[in-house]
C-alpha positions, 0 to 999 in steps of 0.5 A: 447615048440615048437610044433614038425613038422609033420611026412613027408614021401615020396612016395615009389620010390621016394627017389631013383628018388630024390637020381638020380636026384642029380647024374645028371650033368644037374640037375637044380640049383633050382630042386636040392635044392628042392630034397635035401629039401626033402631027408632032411625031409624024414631023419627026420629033422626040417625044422629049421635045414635044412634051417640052412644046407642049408641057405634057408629060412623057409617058402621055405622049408614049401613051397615044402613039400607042393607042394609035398604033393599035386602034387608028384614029379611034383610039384616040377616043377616051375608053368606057370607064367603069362604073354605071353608065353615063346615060340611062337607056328606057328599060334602065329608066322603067325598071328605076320607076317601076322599083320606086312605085311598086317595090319596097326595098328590103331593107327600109319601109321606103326608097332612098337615093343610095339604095334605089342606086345600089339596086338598080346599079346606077349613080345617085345622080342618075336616080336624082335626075329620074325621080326629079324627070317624073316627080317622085318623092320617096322621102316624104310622107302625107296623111290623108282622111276620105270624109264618109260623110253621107252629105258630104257633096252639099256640105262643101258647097253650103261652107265654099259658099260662103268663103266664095260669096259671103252674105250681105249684112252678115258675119262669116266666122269659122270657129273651132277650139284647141283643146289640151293645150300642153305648159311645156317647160324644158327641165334645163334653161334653153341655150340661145342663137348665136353666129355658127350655133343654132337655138338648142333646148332639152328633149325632155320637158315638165308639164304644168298643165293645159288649157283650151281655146276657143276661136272665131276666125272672121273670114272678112277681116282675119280677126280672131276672137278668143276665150281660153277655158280651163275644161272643153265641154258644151258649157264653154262652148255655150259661154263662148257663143254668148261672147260672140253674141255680146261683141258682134253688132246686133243688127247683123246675122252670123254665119258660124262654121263648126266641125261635127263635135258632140259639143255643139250640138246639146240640147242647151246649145240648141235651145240657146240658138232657137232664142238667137236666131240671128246665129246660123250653124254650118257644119262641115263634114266628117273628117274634114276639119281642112276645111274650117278656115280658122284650122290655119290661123290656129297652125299659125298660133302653134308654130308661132307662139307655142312650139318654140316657147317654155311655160312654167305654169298654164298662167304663162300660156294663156298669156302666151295665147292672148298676146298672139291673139292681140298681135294678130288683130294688130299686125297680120290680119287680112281677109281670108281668100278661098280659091277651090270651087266646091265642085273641084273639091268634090271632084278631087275625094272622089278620085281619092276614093277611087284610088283607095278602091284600086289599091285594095283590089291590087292588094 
């Protein structure tokens, strides 16, 4: 015969408490089972008979009568698992930011999700929910050039003037040239895009040659004009000047906006400009070529007809160049819109220069 169970009775008041909990719409799932366990042992039932009500198993119900008998009521509440805490206190939180702003790991030049858990003893979910609270970003990397130009404040104005307020009668046309542009060819036949299988090529590559462009961005239209050279030296630029000069109507001045290149700047080029005095130059500062409006449409030229493509001699490249050229006069061109005043750019470099102050004073 089985041996009888153990009497179980509850502590006074108890019962009430566990009938209440019950009434609570709130009420976990897994405190109510437990209630109802008890209840059912206080009624006198087997625990064979309640694991038959209730479809839990045995060892379970022997598990919270236990835990009651030892603890009461709050043994019914589930124990503190190992492992990182499931909320982060302020001294954990400042000690994650604190690591991720001013500490390197050994290890790695920067932080990532499983190292800043393992040093701060946490969860990666944990780390991802604080870094995402202050908008830290250990991952990714910008670079950055601090123009030194000594003119540099009425240089952003006189360029941000004229995308802000061009001119009446007149052309704005940011001009530039990329030059050495590389004929890659990959040393075996690309293997093509397919369901489940992304577009893969050779690491490795064969150069045919290079070849330099020559562009003039028309800020009101977004219309590129295009002369590809073989050599990048003043004579090329002259020439593309007097390609402007030929292809713009006459009675209309041209505002030229040009970074600081020794090439623009000759004698020849100058005793050209005195005999065109409709051309105006504008130059932008130093080491601030960002703010030449066509440095975006040649991103979009090398991102789109270069970086994916093979070119088995320069030939195949200037017609790669001009086709994307002609497209782009179709199909994509748009007016260009600025939308920074010159005095928030301004604002902005000297509040990076004041950074840079501060961090070699720390240092």
């Amino acid at each position: 015969m089985a041996r009888p169970a153990a009497p179980f009775l509850l502590n006074p008041g108890d019962a009430d408490k566990l009938q209440g909990w019950l009434r609570m719409g709130s009420l976990p799932q897994s405190i109510g089972q437990r209630a109802r366990i008890l209840l059912l042992l206080a009624n006198g039932l087997t625990p064979k008979e309640i694991s038959e009500q209730l479809h839990v198993s045995a060892p379970v119900i022997f598990k919270w009568r236990k835990r009651y008998q030892e603890a009461g009521l709050e043994g019914l509440s589930d124990l503190r698992r190992s492992g990182a805490p499931r909320k982060l206190d302020e001294a954990k939180i400042k000690e994650i930011l604190t690591l991720t702003t001013q500490r390197v790991p050994r290890e790695a030049t920067h932080w990532s999700l499983r190292l800043m858990a393992r040093y701060a003893g946490v969860s990666l979910w944990q780390v991802a929910q604080v870094w995402a609270a202050a908008d830290l970003k250990p991952h990714r990397l910008k670079t950055f050039k601090i123009s030194n130009d000594p003119h540099f404040a009425d240089k952003v104005v006189d360029v941000v003037g004229l995308y802000l307020n061009p001119p009446d009668n007149a052309l704005v046309l940011s001009v530039d040239e990329k030059t050495q542009i590389q004929a890659l060819d990959r040393t075996q036949p690309m293997l093509p895009l397919k369901p489940g299988q992304i577009e893969r090529r050779t690491h490795d590559y064969r150069r045919h040659g290079t070849a330099s462009l020559y562009a003039a961005f028309d800020i009101l239209t977004g219309k590129v004009m295009g002369r590809i050279t073989q050599r990048h030296r003043a004579r090329e630029f002259l020439e593309f000047l007097r390609q402007i000069d030929r292809s713009t109507p006459i009675e209309l001045d041209l505002h030229v906006i040009l970074d600081n290149s020794s090439t623009h700047k000759t004698a020849a080029v100058r005793e050209w400009l005195e005999k065109h005095p409709r051309f105006k130059l504008h130059f932008t500062p130093t080491s601030a070529s960002w703010l030449n409006a066509v440095e975006g449409w040649f991103a979009q030229l090398e991102r789109r007809a270069l970086y994916r493509d093979t070119f088995s001699s320069v030939a195949d490249l200037r017609a790669a160049i001009r086709r994307f050229i002609e497209a782009h006069n179709e199909h994509s061109a748009k007016p260009f819109r600025w939308n920074k005043t010159a005095e928030s750019i301004i604002g902005s470099v000297h509040r990076a220069k004041l950074a840079v102050i501060r961090n070699e004073l720390l240092d």
